[in-house]
N, C-alpha and C positions, 0 to 999 in steps of 0.2 A: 745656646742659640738654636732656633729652631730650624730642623734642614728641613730642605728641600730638594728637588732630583735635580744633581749637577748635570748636563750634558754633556760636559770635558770628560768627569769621571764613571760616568755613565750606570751611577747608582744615587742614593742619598749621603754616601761617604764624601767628605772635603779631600781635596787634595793633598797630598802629602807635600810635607815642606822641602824635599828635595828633587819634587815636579820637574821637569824640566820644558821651561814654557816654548822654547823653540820647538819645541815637539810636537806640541800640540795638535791635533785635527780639529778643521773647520767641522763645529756640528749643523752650521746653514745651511750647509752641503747637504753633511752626509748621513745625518743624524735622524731617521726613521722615526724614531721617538718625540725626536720634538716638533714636528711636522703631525702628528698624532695628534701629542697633549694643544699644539695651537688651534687645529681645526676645533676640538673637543672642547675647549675652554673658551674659546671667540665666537665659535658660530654653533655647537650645540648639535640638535636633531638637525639643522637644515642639509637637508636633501641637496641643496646643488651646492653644496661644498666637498670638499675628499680631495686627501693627501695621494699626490700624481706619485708615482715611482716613474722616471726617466733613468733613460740609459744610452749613449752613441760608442755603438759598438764594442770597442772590449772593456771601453772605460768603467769604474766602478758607477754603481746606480747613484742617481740623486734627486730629489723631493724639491718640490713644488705644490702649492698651494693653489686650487682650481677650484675657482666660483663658477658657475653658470648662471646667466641671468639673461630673461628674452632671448634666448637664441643667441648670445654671446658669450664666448669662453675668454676670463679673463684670468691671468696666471700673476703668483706673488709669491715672493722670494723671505725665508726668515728674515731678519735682521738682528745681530747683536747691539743692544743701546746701552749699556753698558761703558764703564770709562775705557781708555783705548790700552792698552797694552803698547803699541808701537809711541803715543805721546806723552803717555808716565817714563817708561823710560826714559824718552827724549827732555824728560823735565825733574829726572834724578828720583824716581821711584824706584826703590830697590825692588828685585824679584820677589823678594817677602814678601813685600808691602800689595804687588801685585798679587800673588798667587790669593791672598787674603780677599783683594776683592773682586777675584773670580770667583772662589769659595761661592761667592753670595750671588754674583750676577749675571753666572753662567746660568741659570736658574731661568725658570717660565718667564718670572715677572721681569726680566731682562730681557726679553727677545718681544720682536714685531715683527711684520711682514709689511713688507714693501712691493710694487708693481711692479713687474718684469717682464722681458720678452716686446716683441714685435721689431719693426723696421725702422729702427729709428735713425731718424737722419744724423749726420757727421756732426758730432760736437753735443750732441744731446745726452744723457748719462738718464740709467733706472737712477733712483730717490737715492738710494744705498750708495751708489756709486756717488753723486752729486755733493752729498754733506761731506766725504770723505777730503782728507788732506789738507794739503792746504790751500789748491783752489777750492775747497769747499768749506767747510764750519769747522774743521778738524773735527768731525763726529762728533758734534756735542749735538744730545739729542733734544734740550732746551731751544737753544737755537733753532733744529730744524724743527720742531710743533710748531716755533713761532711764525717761521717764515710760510709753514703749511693754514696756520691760523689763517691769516693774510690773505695768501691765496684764496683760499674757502670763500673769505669775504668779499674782494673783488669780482669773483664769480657770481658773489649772487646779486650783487649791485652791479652787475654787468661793467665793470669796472677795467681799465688795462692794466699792460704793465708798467706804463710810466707810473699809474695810482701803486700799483705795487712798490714798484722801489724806491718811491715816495716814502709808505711806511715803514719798510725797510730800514732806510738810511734814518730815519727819528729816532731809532734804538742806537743809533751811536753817536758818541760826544760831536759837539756843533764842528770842531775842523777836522774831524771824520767824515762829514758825510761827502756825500757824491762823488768820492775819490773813485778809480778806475779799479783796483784792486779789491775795493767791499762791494763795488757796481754787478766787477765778473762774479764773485762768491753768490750773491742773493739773484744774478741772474741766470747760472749754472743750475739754481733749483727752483727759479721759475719755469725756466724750461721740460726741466725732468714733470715738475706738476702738470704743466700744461698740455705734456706729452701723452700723458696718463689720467686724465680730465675724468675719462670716463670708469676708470678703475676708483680714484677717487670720489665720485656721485654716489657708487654704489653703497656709499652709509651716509648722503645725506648732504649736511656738513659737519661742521669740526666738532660740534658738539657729539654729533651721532658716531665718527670718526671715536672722539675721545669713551664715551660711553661703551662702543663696539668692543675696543682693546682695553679694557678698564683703566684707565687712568686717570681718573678723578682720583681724588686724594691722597695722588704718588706725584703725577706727572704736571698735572694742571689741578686747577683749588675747584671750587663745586661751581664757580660763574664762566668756568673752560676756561683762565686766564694760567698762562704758563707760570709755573712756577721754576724761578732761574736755581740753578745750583751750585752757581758760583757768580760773580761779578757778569754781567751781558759781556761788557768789554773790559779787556782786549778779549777778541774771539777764544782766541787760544789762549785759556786762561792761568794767568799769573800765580793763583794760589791752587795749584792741581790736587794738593791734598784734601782741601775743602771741597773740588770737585768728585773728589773718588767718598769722601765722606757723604753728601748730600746726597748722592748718584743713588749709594750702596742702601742709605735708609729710604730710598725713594722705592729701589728695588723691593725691598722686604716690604713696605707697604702694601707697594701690589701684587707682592705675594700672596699676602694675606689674603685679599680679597677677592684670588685665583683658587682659593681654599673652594673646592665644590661641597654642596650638601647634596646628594640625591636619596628618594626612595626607592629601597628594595625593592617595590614593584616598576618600577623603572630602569631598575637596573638586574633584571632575575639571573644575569649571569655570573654573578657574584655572591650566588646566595651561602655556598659551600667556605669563600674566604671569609666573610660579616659572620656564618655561626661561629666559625672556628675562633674569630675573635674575639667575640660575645665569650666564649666560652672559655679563654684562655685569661680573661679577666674579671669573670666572674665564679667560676668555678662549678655553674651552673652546668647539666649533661650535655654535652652537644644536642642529642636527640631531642631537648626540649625547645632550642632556638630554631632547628631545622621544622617540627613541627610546626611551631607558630608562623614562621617564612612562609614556608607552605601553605599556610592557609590565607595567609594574608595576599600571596600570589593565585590564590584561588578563587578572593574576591569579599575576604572577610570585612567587613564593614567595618570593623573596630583595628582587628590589627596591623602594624605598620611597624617597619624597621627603616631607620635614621641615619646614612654613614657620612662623616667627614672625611673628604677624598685630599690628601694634596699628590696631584700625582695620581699614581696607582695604590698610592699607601694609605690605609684605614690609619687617623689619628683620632679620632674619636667618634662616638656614635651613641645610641639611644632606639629603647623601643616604645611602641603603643599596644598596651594587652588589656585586655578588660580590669584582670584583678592583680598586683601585684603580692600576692600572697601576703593578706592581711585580712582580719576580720571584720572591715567595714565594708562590704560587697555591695552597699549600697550608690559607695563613690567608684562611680566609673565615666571613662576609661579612665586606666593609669599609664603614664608613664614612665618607663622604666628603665634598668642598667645604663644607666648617663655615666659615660667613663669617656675619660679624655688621656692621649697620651701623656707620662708627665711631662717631656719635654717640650712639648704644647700649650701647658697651662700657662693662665696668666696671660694670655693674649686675648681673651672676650671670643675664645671659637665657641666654649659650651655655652655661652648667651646668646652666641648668634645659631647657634643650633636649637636652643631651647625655644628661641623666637620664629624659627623657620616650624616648629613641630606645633605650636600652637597656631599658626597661621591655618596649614596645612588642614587643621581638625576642625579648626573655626569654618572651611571653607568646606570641609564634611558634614558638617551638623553635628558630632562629637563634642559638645560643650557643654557646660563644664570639663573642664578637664584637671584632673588629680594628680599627685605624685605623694610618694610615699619617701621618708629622709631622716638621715640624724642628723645632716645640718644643719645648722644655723646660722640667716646672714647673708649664707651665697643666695638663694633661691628669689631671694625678697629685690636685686638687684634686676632682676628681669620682670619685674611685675606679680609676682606668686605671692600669695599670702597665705602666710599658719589658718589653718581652720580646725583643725582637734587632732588628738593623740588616736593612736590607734594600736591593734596587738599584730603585731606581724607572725604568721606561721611558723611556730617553731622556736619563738624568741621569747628569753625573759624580760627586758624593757621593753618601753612601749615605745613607739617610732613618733616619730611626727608627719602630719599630713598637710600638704599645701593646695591651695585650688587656685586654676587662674580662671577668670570669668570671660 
């Protein structure tokens, strides 16, 4: 399975199977790191975002997530979306069965941010608060996109909340609706939205919402339509293992897709761990990858180094050097040392890495672009095709050379 940085266990390691989950610490809280990787993975370079360290008095410190926009500070709380822990239990999930899909969704693509803070009147709940329980959706995060979908849309058709709870209640069987009990649940987070109006604007609507936090193709399908992960109803749903199964692959999904690629010149502070890993998988001098970093941080037009980030952890990577040490110095540039971790493979990252590096060149004037290989098979799936043999420095067969146009 491919890891990724648990916040429970607060490395890439899985839990051990004798965890003890009552023990656990809230990482919404308290968890610096993942207040980190959310800013860095959702909002990027943007300047008026940054992870708040808070603190009241002796109490331990805790994070928060600070946008500023026109002269407004608006604050957002993590959220775990993830299956619940307190209703597996409640629904005959062993602790095993649990610990297993924290393993998976204690993880980035498991966690969002939700509005928090201000004066809000008696009876009104942040988002987080609202799904929760049983006056709310039982935290099914399906649920609350939908009921956020909705909102989004009434807003922009200038619409109330009776149109609201109108749409609402058509998600449930015909002698479900308008009952007082599904009325309070969908009207307990219309409230919490409407309270929060403006925290919500600030991506648009629901699409720009789902686009923001990536969830296309985990959370919602590519037309922003929810995709449910267990039966709508009953809310609290009947088959909880089908919901911790659909949840967990929904998770890794947008893991995946949480997978950063940046360039070494965008990222120079890292240039010391990308040689050493260059070098620890290829066997290449160190001092040959720090030199070409160098230069390429210097402003070399040709060269560029490639990392696949999840997390803080280099899983795989690639460079751009004029010659990869071969006798055809006429095909330039090359691309070079494409290594993937092996416990990564097989998930399409070195294709979507191969596709970010071609992009990237296409968009320098670097084209054609070459690569030098004894595969065959792999390369041809991202677009590259065979263009001739070639002698590689040092070797007695001849290599194969691919060009993408």
């Amino acid at each position: 399975m491919m890891n990724h940085y648990n916040y429970l266990t607060g490395s890439y390691d899985e839990l051990p199977l004798n965890y003890d989950i009552n023990k656990r610490e809230d990482p919404d809280q308290s968890c610096k790191k993942l207040y980190d990787d959310v800013v860095n993975s959702f909002f990027g370079e943007d300047k008026d975002v940054k992870n708040l360290e808070q603190q009241y008095g002796n109490k331990p410190p805790f994070y928060t997530v600070q946008i500023q926009k026109n002269g407004e500070t608006y604050l957002f709380s993590s959220d775990y979306i993830g299956p619940s822990v307190y209703w597996a239990r409640e629904l005959g999930i062993s602790d095993r069965g649990i610990i297993e899909f924290l393993n998976i969704c204690r993880t980035l693509g498991g966690h969002i941010i939700w509005p928090r803070g201000g004066e809000r009147p008696k009876g009104v709940f942040t988002p987080n608060q609202a799904k929760s329980g049983c006056s709310g959706v039982y935290d099914r995060i399906d649920w609350t996109l939908q009921l956020l979908k909705i909102f989004y849309e009434i807003e922009k058709y200038r619409e109330d909340k009776k149109e609201y709870l109108k749409r609402a209640n058509a998600l449930l069987p015909k002698e479900f609706r308008n009952k007082s009990n599904f009325n309070d649940k969908f009207d307990r987070l219309y409230n919490s939205f409407d309270f929060y109006k403006k925290h919500f604007e600030l991506f648009g609507d629901f699409e720009g919402f789902c686009e923001r936090f990536k969830l296309v193709g985990s959370f919602v399908d590519n037309d922003h339509n929810i995709i449910w992960m267990t039966d709508s109803f009953p809310i609290l749903p009947l088959r909880y293992e089908e919901y911790i199964e659909k949840l967990s692959t929904a998770v890794q999904a947008r893991n995946f897709e949480l997978i950063q690629i940046v360039k070494l010149t965008e990222m120079p502070e890292i240039k010391e761990k990308a040689a050493k890993w260059f070098h620890e998988k290829w066997g290449v001098p160190l001092e040959a990858y720090l030199e070409s970093m160098e230069a390429a941080l210097n402003g070399d037009p040709i060269q560029e180094w490639y990392l696949c980030l999840n997390g803080d952890k280099i899983i795989a990577g690639a460079g751009v050097i004029e010659n990869d040490f071969h006798d055809r110095k006429d095909l330039t540039p090359n691309v070079c040392a494409v290594y993937t971790e092996e416990q990564y493979r097989g998930k399409g990252i070195a294709g979507k890495l191969l596709d970010f590096i071609v992009v990237n060149n296409k968009e320098k004037g670097n084209f054609p672009i070459y690569l030098l290989t004894d595969h065959t098979g792999f390369y041809e799936r991202y677009g590259w095709e065979f263009l001739c043999m070639a002698q590689g420095d040092g070797e007695s067969d001849m290599s194969r050379i691919y060009i993408h146009r």
